[in-house]
Each structure stands twice: as structure tokens, then as C-alpha cells.
C-alpha positions in Angstrom: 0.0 0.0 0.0 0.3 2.1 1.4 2.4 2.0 0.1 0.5 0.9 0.9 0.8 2.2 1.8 0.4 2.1 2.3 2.2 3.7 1.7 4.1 2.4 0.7 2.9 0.9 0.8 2.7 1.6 1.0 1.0 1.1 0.7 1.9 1.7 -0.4 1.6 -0.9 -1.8 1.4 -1.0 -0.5 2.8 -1.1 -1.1 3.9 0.4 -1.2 2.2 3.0 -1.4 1.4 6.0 0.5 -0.3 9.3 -0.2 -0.1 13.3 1.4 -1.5 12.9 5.0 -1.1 15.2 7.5 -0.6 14.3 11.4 -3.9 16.0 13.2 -4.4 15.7 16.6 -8.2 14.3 18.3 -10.9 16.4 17.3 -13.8 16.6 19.7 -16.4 14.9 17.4 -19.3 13.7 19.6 -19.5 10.1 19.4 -21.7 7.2 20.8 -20.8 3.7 20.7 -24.6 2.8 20.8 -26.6 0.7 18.1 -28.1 2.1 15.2 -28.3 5.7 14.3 -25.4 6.2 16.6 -22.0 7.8 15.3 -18.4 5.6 15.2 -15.4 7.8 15.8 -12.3 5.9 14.0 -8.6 7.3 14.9 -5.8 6.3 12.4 -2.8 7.8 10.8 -3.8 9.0 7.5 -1.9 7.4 4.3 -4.5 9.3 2.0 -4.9 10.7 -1.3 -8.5 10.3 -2.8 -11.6 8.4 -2.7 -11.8 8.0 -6.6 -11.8 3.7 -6.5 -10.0 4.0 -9.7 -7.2 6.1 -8.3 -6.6 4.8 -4.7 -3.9 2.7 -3.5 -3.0 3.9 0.1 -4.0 1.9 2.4 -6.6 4.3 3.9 -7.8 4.9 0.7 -8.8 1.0 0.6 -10.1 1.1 3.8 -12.4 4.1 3.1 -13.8 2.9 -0.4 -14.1 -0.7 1.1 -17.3 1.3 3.0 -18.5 2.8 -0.4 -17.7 0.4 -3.2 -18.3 -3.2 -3.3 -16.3 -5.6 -5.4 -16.9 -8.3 -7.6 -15.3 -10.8 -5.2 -14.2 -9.7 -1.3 -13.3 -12.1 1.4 -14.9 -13.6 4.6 -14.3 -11.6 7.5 -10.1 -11.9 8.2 -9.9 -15.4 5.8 -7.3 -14.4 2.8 -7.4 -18.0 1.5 -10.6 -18.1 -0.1 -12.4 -15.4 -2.2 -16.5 -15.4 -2.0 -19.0 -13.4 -4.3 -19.9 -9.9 -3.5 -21.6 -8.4 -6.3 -20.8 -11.6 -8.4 -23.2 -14.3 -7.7 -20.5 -17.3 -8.3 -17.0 -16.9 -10.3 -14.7 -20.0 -12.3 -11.2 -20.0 -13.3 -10.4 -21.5 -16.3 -7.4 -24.8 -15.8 -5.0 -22.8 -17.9 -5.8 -19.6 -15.0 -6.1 -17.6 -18.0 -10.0 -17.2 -18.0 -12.2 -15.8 -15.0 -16.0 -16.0 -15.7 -18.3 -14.2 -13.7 -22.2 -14.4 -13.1 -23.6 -11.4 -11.5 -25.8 -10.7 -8.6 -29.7 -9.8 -9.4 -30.8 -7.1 -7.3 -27.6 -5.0 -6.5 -28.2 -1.5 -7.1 -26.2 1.3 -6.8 -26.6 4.3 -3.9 -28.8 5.9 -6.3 -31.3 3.3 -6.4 -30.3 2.3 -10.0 -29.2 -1.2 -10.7 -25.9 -2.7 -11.7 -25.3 -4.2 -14.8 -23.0 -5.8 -16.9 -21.8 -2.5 -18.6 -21.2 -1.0 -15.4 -18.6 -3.6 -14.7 -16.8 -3.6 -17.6 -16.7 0.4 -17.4 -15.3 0.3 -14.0 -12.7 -2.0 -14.4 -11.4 -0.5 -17.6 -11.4 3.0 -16.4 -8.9 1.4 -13.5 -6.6 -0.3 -16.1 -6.5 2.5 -18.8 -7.0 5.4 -16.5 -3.2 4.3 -15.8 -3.9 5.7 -12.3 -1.6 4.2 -9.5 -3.7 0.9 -9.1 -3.8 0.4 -13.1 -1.1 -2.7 -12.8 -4.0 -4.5 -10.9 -5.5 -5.1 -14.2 -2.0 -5.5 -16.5 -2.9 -7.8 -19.6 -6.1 -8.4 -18.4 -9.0 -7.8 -21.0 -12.3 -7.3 -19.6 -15.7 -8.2 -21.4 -19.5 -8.6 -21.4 -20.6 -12.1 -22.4 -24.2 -11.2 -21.5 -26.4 -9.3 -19.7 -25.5 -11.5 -16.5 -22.0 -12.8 -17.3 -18.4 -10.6 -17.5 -15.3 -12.4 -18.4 -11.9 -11.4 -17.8 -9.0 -13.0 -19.7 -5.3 -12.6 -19.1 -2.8 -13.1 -22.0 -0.9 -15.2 -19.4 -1.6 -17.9 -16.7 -3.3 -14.9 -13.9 -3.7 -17.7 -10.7 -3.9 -14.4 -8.8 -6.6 -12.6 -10.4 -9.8 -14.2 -7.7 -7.3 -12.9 -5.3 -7.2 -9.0 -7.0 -10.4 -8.2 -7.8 -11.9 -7.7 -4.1 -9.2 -4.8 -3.6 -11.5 -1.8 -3.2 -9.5 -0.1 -6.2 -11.6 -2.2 -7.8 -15.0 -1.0 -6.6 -18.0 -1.0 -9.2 -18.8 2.7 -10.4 -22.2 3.8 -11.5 -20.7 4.1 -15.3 -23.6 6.5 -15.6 -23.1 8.8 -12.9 -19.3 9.0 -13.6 -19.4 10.3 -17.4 -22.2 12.5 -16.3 -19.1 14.1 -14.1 -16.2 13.8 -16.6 -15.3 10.1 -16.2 -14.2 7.9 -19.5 -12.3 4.8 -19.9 -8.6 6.4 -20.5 -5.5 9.0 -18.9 -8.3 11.9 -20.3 -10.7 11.0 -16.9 -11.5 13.7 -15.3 -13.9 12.3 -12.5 -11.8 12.1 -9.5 -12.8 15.6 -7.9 -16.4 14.4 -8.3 -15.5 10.9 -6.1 -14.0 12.9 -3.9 -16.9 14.6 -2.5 -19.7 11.8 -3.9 -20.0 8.6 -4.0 -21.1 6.2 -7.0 -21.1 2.9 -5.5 -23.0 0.4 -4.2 -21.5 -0.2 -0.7 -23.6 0.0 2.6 -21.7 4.1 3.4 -21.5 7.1 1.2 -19.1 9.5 1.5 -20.7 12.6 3.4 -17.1 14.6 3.7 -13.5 14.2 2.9 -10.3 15.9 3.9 -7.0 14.0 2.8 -5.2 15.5 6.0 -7.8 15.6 8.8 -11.1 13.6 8.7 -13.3 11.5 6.4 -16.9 11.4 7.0 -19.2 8.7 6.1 -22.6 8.3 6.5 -25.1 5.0 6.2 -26.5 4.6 2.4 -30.1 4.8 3.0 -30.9 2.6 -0.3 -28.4 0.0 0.3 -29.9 -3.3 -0.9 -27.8 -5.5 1.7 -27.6 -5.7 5.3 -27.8 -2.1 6.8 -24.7 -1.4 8.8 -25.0 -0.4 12.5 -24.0 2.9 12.7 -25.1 6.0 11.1 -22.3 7.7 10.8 -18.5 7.3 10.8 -16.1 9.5 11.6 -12.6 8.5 10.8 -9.9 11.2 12.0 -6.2 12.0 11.3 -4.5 11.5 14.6 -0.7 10.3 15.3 -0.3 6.9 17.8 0.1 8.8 20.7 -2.6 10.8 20.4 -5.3 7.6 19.5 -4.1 5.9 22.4 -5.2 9.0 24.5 -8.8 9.3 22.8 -10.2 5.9 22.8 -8.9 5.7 26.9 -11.0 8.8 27.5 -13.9 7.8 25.3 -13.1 10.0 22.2 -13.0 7.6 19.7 -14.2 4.1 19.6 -11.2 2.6 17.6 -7.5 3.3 17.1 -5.8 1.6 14.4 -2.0 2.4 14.7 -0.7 1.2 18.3 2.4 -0.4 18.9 2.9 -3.2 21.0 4.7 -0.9 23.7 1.2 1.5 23.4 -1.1 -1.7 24.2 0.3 -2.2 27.0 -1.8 -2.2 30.3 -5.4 -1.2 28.8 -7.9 -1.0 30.9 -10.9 -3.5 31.1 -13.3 -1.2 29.4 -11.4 -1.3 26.5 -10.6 -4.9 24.1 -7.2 -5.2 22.3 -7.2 -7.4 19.1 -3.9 -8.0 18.3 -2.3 -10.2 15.3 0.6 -10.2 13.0 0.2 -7.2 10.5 0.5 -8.0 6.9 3.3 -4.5 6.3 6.9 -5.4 5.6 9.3 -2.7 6.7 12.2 -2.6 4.5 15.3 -0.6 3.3 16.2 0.0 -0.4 19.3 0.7 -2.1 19.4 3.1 -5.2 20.8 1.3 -8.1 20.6 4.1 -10.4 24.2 5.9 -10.8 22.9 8.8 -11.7 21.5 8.6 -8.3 24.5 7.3 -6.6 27.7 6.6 -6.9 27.7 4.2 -3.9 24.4 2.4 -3.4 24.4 0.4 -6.6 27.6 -1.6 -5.6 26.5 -4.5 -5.0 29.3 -5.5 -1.7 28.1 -2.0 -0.4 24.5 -3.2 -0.4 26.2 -6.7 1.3 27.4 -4.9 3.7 24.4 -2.7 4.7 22.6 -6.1 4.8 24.8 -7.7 6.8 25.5 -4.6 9.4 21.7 -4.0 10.0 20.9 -4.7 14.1 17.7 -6.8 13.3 17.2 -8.3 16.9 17.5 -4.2 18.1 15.0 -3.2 15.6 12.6 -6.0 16.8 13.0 -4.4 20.6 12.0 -0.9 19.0 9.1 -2.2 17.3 8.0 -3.9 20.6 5.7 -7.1 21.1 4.3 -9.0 18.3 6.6 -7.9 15.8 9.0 -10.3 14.2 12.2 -10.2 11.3 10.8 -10.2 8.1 12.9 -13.4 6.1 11.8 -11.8 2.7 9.3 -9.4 1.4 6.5 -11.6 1.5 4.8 -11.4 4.6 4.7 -14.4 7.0 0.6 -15.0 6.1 0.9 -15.1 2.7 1.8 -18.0 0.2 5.6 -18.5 -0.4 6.5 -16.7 2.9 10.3 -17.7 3.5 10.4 -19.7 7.0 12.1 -17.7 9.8 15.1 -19.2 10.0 16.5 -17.8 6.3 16.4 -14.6 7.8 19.7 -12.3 7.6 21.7 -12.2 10.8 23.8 -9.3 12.0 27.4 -9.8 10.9 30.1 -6.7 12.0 32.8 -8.5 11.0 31.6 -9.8 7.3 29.8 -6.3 6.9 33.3 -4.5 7.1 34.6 -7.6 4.9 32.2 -6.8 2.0 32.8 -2.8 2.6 36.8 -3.4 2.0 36.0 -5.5 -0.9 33.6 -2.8 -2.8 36.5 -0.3 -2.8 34.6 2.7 -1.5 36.2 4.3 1.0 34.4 5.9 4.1 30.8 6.5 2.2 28.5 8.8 3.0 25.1 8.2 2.1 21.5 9.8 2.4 18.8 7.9 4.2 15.3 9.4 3.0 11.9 8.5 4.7 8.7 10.1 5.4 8.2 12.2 8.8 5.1 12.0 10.3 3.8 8.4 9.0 3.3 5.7 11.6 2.9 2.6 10.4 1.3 0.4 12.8 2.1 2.7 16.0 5.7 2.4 15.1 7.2 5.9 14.0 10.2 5.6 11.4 12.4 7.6 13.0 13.7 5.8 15.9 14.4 3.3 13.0 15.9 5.5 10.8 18.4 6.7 13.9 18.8 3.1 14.7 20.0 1.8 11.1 22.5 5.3 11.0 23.9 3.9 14.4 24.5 0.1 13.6 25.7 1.4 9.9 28.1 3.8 11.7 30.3 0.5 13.5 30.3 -0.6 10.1 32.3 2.7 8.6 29.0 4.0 6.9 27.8 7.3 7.4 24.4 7.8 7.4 23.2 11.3 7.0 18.7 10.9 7.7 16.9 12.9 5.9 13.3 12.9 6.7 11.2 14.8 4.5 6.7 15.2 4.7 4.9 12.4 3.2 4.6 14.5 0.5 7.7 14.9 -0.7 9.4 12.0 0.6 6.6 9.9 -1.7 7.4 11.7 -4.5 10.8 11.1 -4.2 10.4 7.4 -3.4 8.1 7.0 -6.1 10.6 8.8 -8.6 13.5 6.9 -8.1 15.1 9.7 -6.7 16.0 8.2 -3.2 19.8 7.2 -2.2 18.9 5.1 0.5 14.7 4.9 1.4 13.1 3.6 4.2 9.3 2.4 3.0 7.1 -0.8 3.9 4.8 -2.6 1.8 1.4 -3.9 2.4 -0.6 -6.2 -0.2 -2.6 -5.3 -2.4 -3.8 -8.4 -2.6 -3.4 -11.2 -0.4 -1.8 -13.2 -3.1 2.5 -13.4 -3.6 2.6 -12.1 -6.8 1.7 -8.9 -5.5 5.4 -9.2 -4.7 7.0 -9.3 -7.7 6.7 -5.4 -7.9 10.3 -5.8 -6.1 11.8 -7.0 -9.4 13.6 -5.1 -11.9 11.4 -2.8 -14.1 8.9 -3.5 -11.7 6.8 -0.8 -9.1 8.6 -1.3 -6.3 12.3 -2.2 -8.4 11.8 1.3 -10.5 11.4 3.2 -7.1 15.2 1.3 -6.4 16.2 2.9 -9.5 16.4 -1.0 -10.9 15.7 -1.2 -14.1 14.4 -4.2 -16.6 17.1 -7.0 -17.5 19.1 -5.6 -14.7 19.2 -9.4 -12.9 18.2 -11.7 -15.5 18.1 -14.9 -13.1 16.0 -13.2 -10.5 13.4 -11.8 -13.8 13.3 -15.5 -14.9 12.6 -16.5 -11.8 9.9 -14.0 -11.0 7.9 -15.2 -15.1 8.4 -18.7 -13.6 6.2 -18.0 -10.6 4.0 -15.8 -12.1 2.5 -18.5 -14.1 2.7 -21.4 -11.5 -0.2 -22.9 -11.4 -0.8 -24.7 -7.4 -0.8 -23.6 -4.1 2.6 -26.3 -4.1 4.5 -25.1 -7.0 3.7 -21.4 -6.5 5.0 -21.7 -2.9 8.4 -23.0 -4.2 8.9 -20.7 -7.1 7.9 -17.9 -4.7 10.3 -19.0 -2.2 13.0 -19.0 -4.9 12.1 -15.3 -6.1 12.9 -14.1 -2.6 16.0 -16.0 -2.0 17.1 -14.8 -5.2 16.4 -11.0 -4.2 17.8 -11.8 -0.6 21.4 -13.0 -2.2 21.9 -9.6 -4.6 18.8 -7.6 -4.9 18.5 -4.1 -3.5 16.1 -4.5 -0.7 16.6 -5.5 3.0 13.3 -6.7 4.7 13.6 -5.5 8.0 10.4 -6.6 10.5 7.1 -7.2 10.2 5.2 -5.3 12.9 2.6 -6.4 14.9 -1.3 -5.2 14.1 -2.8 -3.8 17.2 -6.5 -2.4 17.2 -8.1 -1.1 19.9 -11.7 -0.7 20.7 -14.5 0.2 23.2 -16.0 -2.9 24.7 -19.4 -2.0 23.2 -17.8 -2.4 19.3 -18.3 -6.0 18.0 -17.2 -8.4 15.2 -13.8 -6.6 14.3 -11.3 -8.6 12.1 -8.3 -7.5 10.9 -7.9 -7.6 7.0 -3.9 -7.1 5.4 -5.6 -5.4 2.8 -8.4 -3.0 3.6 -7.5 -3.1 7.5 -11.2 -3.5 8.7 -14.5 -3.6 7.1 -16.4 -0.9 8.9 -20.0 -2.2 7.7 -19.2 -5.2 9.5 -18.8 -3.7 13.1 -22.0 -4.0 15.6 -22.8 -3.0 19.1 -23.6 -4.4 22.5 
């Protein structure tokens, strides 16, 4: 995402893939943890840039249009192993996974009242791919067509395993094609429909979008013509606010949830309040430029060895706090083809200084670049940032942090313009070849200023798993992509923080999701 974030997450995707934010503190929005008609106050720290489903990728973003826009697929609560129907009725995956055929729902209608059709879908999902919008790769080499009335096909040049495992990513949300060409929306870069989505909404999901500010508050209110199960609360109120500050309000009663603790902020809760805490889906990792117009340093490859081997990953892990663990590769520990913990890097002083000598630069001096004010999953990136400098520094690196607004530092990171970046990386899908955007010529590898035919083994052996076909053979070929990138690539997964969310007593059914964070239409009251 983010990112995602992320955000990068991001997202961000991430991931990654993240988006302006600002850092706002706790607003004094009245809020009642009741039953229906009753308002939900939601704290989290903003990786936002619009509402538009066909432009979002940050990983509040997802979690906002998961509220407005349904999908054709989603998944079951916090279950990533099986997609189920949403506004598809059932769904089949040709045996070559080149051909995804689905039959549509009768009776979904849109917040207008007007139904969804066929022509809808294959509106929306073109306007995501050839919008070429940040979430456009969802939808690479995938052609998207209206067998009948009832029935949309998608079919992928190549074997596309993945693509049950895409399509519920709110990015993805149906559009009322209608509504959006009535405000400047088409099917191509000419779209001009996004300021419209950011004050409206044109989907089907159980919220509309009442208000939304990309730096201080989103609001969302129940759809009143939602053809589904109505959701409990009238009104959400999802707020800006650092860690700190969200650990404060939902104590006092301020807020009913806060999304972004760490495992040091969890600590000693008191019994009016419940703590659901489980492994976060965000990989935290470092990347090295391999651009030389960039750098003179980064791109050697026994410089990169010896930042990877002079990392203090057990120190990191303290910082992070409970719940967080070493990330092996970039695929996080609950997805397919996660590397087992014991082929994570270790620290090594000694071999670090080794592969520094044998690079033949001389006391380098390099740039470390990551965004300010973001917290991803309570844990600030600074303390990181001033950690990595330190352990780098025994080594005979120099570290000079630059930490810049999300703003820039995304732009930056996005560019390719970074020396040294520290970003994470949430899924976009719960699938691994979400992952191969760390390849060369890739999202994530462009942002590393690494560039197509760059590693020739590690692209083979990215195609190789991209048309496995088997939860068995993708594991292995996934496995392989990661100890590939892990020998000579220019990322260093770092940890994998722990997912905290805290809530009043009285807020029910909450599961954590790795790629929408929670579904707020599923949340009750006692």
C-alpha cells in the first residue's frame, strides 16, 4: 500500500504505497458507541490521497472505499485463503488460469437506487486499467468483457492464478458508469472524474461519503438505499491522529477505535477497553538506489552486502515492541511463499566491514530518506531511521537521515530519486505475486532505481512463478524469487510489525484484513 501504503505501501503498496497525510491531533467529534443511528469515531494515521476507487492505492484509501464500493469478489471476514462473491453471484477460473468467468448478482443497485449491470462492470474496471492511475497494474494484460447481460469475463494473456485474489481490492469497486461520465469520467489517462469521487460517492456499498479531507477527517454516512444488510452505525467519523494521540482518545472515550498502536502502546489497557492484536500484513524494508545517476555508492553491490549484513535486526525488533517479528523476505509471514524464519539475515560486524573493503569505497557517505510523520502500525520511522544510521556507523558508513513530509518523501520514493529509502509494503492483494513489484522494471524495483534486464536470473525466476499454477509449486517458485532478491537484490526486509486495534468494549465483530484493514459495515454494538 500504502504504500501501501500504504504507503508504501505503502501502501503503499502497498505497497507500497502512500499518499499526502497530514498528522492532526483528536478532534472533539461527539460520538456514541450505541446501536443504530449512533455515530463511530475511527482514529488512524492518514496514508490518504483520494476516494476515486479508480485512483486509490493507500491503504486508507482501501479502507475508506471498502465502505463505499463493493467488489466483484471480497473475502470472509479476516480469511485471505478463499475469495467469495460480492456483487458476483459465483465466479470459475479456467485450468490454464487464463479465463475468470463471472455471473452477476440480481438485485444490487447502486446508492442511487439504479441497478448494476454488466456495462457497469466492464466500465469500472477499464477505467482502472486504462485510466493508468496508481492501481492500473492490478489489471495489467487483463481484457475485460460482457458475455451477457449477466455474465463478464476477464481474460489474461498469461496464466493470472492471482486474479480471484485482485479483484476484491477496493480499487476495484464498481462505479455507477452513468453517474461518472455525467461528471467527466471515461475509460482512459483523459478521466477527469476524480474531484467528483472525492466529495460523492457512486457505489454500491452500505456508506457514502458525506465529507473528505486527505489530512484531517473522512466522513461517512449509512446509504439509506443499500440493498444488503444495513450497517449499524449512522455515521463514521474516521480522524487524522498520530499513535500517541489515539491511544489517548479511545482511553477517554473519544473515539471508539485506534488503528495504529504499537505493542509498547497496548500495553496495560484497561478492562473497558478490548485489544485485538495479530501479525500485520506491512513489511518494513530498506532500499538501495541502483541508479548511478543517483549514486555513486548504493548500486555496488558488496556496499549493499554490507548494509545487509551490518543491520541490528534483533534491536529493531526491541524498537518495534511485542508482536513484531524479522521479516525473512518481502513476503509477509501469512501469505503463500513466505520464507520460513530461520533464512532470515543475521547481523554480521565483521563480514559487513569484509564486503565494505572489498567494494572499494572508502568511508561513504550516504542519504537515508523517509517520510516524517507516518506511523505505520504505531511504530514511527524515525527511531528506525536513527537506529540503522547507528549500527551502519560501527560498520564505517555514514548515514546522513533525511526525513522529508509524506509528500515529498513519496514523491521522491516514487521517482526513483531516493539514495537510501526507508518504506514498507502492504498487499494489495493477499496473493504473492503482489510481490514481484520488487523486481527489476517492476513498481517497487523502479522506485530502487532498478531497471528491466538488470538481474536476468531473478526476472526468470519472477515469469516462472508468475505462471505457476498450485498452491505447491507457487510456494516453491515464490520461495525461490525471494532468496534470489535476498542474495543480490536491493532491498533488505527488515520486520514485520505487529497489528494492534483497539476498541471500546461495546464495538463487535472486528477482524483485521492485510488489505483493507477492517470492514467498517461489519462492526456492531452491544
Amino acid at each position: 500500500m500504502a504504500t501501501r501504503s500504504q504507503t508504501a505501501a505503502v501502501l503503499l503498496a502497498g505497497a507500497l504505497a502512500l499518499a499526502a497525510c497530514g498528522s492532526g491531533g483528536g478532534s472533539k467529534t461527539p460520538a456514541s458507541a450505541g446501536g443504530g443511528g449512533k455515530t463511530l469515531v475511527i482514529d488512524t494515521s492518514f496514508d490518504l490521497k483520494t476516494a476515486d476507487p479508480g485512483r486509490t492505492y493507500e491503504p486508507t484509501g482501501l479502507f475508506v472505499d471498502k465502505a463505499a464500493y463493493e467488489t466483484l469478489l471480497t473475502f470472509q471476514g479476516a480469511d485471505v485463503t478463499k475469495p467469495v462473491p460480492q456483487l458476483a453471484e459465483s465466479y470459475e477460473l479456467s485450468g490454464d488460469g487464463k479465463t475468470l468467468t463471472l455471473k452477476l448478482k440480481k438485485g444490487a443497485t447502486f446508492s442511487d437506487g439504479s441497478p448494476i449491470t454488466a456495462d457497469d462492470v466492464v466500465f469500472s474496471l477499464t477505467r482502472v486499467r486504462d485510466m493508468k492511475g496508481t492501481p492500473s497494474f492490478l489489471l495489467d494484460g487483463v481484457d475485460v468483457a460482457k458475455t451477457d447481460d449477466s455474465t463478464v469475463t476477464l481474460t489474461s494473456k498469461t496464466a493470472n492464478p492471482a486474479l480471484p485474489y485482485i479483484l476484491p481490492n477496493p480499487a476495484l469497486g464498481i462505479v455507477n458508469s452513468k453517474v461518472v461520465k455525467e461528471h467527466g469520467g471515461t475509460t482512459d489517462a483523459q478521466d477527469k472524474a476524480e474531484q467528483y469521487l472525492n466529495s460523492a460517492s457512486a457505489g454500491s456499498g452500505p456508506y457514502t461519503i458525506d465529507s473528505f479531507n486527505v489530512s484531517s477527517q473522512v466522513v461517512l454516512k449509512a446509504n439509506p438505499k443499500y440493498y444488503g444488510t444495513k450497517p449499524t452505525y449512522e455515521k463514521v467519523v474516521i480522524r487524522n491522529v498520530e499513535a500517541a494521540t489515539q491511544k489517548l482518545n479511545v482511553q477517554r472515550g473519544d473515539s471508539q477505535v485506534a488503528l495504529n498502536l504499537s505493542g509498547d502502546q497496548i500495553k496495560g489497557m484497561p478492562a473497558n477497553l478490548t485489544v485485538k492484536k495479530t501479525a500485520s500484513a506491512n513489511v518494513i524494508f530498506l532500499l538501495a538506489n541502483q541508479d548511478s545517476a543517483i549514486s555513486k555508492t548504493t548500486p555496488n553491490a558488496k556496499f549493499v552486502e554490507a548494509v545487509r549484513k551490518g543491520v541490528d535486526y534483533a534491536g529493531l525488533l526491541e524498537l518495534a515492541g511485542e508482536g513484531a517479528t524479522q521479516s525473512p523476505g518481502v513476503i509477509p509471514s501469512q501469505l503463500l511463499g513466505a520464507l520460513p524464519a530461520d533464512q532470515a539475515a543475521k547481523r554480521d560486524v565483521e563480514g559487513a566491514k569484509k564486503a565494505l573493503a572489498e567494494s572499494g569505497v572508502s568511508n561513504p557517505t550516504v542519504k537515508l530518506e523517509y517520510p516524517s510523520e507516518l506511523t505505520v502500525n504505531g511504530l514511527s520511522f524515525q527511531p528506525l531511521a536513527e537506529r540503522i544510521q547507528a549500527n551502519l556507523k560501527e560498520v564505517g558508513i555514514t548515514v546522513d537521515l533525511a526525513p522529508a513530509p509524506i509528500t515529498t518523501a513519496l514523491d521522491n520514493y516514487r521517482n526513483g530519486k531516493e539514495e537510501l529509502g526507508l518504506w514498507y509494503w502492504g498487499p494489495d492483494y493477499p496473493d504473492p505475486s503482489d510481490y514481484l513489484a520488487f523486481l527489476p522494471g517492476k513498481t517497487v524495483g523502479k522506485r530502487a532505481g532498478w531497471k528491466e534486464g538488470a538481474a536476468k536470473d531473478i526476472e526468470a525466476a519472477g515469469e516462472k512463478a508468475a505462471t505457476a499454477i498450485g498452491d505447491d509449486a507457487r510456494k516453491q517458485a515464490y520461495a525461490d524469487v525471494q532468496t534470489k532478491l535476498n542474495a543480490s537484490g536491493p532491498f533488505i526486509p527488515l520486520i514485520q510489525p505487529s497489528q494492534n486495534i483497539v476498541t471500546a468494549s461495546s464495538v463487535t465483530g472486528l477482524e483485521y484484513h492485510p488489505v483493507w484493514t477492517v470492514d467498517i459495515a461489519s462492526l456492531g454494538a452491544q
